[in-house]
N, C-alpha and C positions, 0 to 999 in steps of 0.2 A: 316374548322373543323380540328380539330388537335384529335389523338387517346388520349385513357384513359389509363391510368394506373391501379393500383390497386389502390381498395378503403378501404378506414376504415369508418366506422360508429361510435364514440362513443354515446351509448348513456346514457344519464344522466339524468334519471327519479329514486327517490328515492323509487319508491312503483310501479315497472313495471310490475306485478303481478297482482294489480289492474285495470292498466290503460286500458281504451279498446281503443285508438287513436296510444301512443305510442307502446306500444303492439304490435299490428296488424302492423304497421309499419316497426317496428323491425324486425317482423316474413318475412314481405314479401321481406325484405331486403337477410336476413339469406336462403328463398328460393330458390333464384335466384344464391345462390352458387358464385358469384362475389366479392362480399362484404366481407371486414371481418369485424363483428358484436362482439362492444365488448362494454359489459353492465358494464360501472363503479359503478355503487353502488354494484353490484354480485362482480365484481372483487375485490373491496375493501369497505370490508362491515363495516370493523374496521375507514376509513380512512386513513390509513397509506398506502402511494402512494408509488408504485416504479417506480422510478424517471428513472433509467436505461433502464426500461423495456418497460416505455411507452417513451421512448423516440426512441427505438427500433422499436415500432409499428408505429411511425409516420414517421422513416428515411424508412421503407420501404415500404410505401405506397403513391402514388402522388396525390393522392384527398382525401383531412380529411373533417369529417359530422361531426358536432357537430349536435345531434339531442336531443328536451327534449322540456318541459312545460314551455314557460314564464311565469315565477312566479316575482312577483312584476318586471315587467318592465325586467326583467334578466333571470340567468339562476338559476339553483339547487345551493346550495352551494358547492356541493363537485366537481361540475364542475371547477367552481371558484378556487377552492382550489388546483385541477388538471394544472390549467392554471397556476396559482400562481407558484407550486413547477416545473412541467414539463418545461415550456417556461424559461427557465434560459439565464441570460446571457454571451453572450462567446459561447453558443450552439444555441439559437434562433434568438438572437439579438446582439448586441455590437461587440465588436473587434473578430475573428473568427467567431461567432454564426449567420452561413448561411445555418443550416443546413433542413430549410423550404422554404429556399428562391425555387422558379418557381413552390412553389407547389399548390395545389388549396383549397380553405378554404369553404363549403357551411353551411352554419347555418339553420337547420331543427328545426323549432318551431311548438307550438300546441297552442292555445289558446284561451278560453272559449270566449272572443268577439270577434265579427263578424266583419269582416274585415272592417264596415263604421264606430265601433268606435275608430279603430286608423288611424283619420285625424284629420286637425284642423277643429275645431267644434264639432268633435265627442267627447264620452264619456272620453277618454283618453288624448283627445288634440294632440296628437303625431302621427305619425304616423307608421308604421315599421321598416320603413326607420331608420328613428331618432333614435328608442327605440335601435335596433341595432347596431348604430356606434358605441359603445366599441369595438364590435367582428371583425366591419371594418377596425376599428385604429389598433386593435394587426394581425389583417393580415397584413397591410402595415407596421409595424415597423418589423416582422419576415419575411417581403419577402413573403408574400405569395399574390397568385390572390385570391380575395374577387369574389365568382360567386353571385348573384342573389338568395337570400335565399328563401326557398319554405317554405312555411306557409300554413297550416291548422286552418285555424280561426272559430267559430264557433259550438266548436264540442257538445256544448251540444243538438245540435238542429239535429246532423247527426244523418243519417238512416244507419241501417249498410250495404244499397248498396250503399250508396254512401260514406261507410269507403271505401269498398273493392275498387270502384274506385280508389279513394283517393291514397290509396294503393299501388297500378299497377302505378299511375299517379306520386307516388313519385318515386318509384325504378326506372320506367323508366328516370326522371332526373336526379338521382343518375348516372347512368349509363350511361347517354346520354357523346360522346366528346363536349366539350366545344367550342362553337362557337367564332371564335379568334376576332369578332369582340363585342361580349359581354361584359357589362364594367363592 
């Protein structure tokens, strides 16, 4: 086990206001005082990204969350869009652009089907796995460690003890150091 750094949470749920999964996620993140908690659609509500600034939040933090709603297969669009403007090349990637490289990338999803319909055979045909290599592929072309993404599947069907679980259950691997034998 190797120690943690600081952590960033973005998260990128368009209506977080509403949501009772990401939400309560969020919050238990934001409790824990560990985290820094930063809600892209509150930050930029217009779209209009500053590119300087989150790139600031990400050189100073060693473990980045991408946390939000898979929505068709993917993420929000302004996540997208975030990815798009932020990950430049010469900074993320290409000639110079190491400035991600040994850092840790965890992808936090929410998702209305239950975790047996994303396999083959099930409803999705896919599986997590799968649906997620984009976010794998741009961690490995920015130099970052891809950890083992944590998923909440099912949530129309949760009780809100067992969100709160949920909850406690996420912060704590947010938080956990990463085990150096982990792939």
């Amino acid at each position: 086990m190797t120690t943690i750094g600081k952590v960033l949470a973005i998260i990128a749920h368009p209506n977080l206001g509403q949501s009772r999964i990401n939400k309560r996620l969020a919050e238990e993140l934001e409790a824990r005082g560990n985290v820094t908690v930063h809600r892209l659609y509150e930050a930029y509500p217009d779209e209009i990204i500053d590119v300087e600034q989150e790139q600031e939040l990400l050189e100073t933090h060693e473990r980045i969350v991408l946390q939000f709603p898979f929505y068709w297969y993917s993420s929000p669009s302004l996540l997208k869009k975030w990815m798009d403007a932020v990950l430049q090349r010469g900074w993320a990637y290409g000639t110079g652009g190491d400035k991600l490289h040994g850092k840790e990338l965890v992808i936090a999803i929410s998702s209305g089907g239950g975790s047996a319909s994303y396999q083959a055979g099930g409803f999705h045909h896919y599986s997590y796995s799968e649906l997620l290599r984009p976010f794998q592929a741009t961690a490995n072309l920015v130099g970052m460690l891809y950890r083992t993404p944590h998923i909440v599947s099912g949530i129309r069907g949760i009780s809100d003890s067992q969100l709160e679980q949920f909850a406690l259950e996420y912060a704590e691997y947010i938080e956990r150091p990463i085990d150096t034998n982990e792939k």
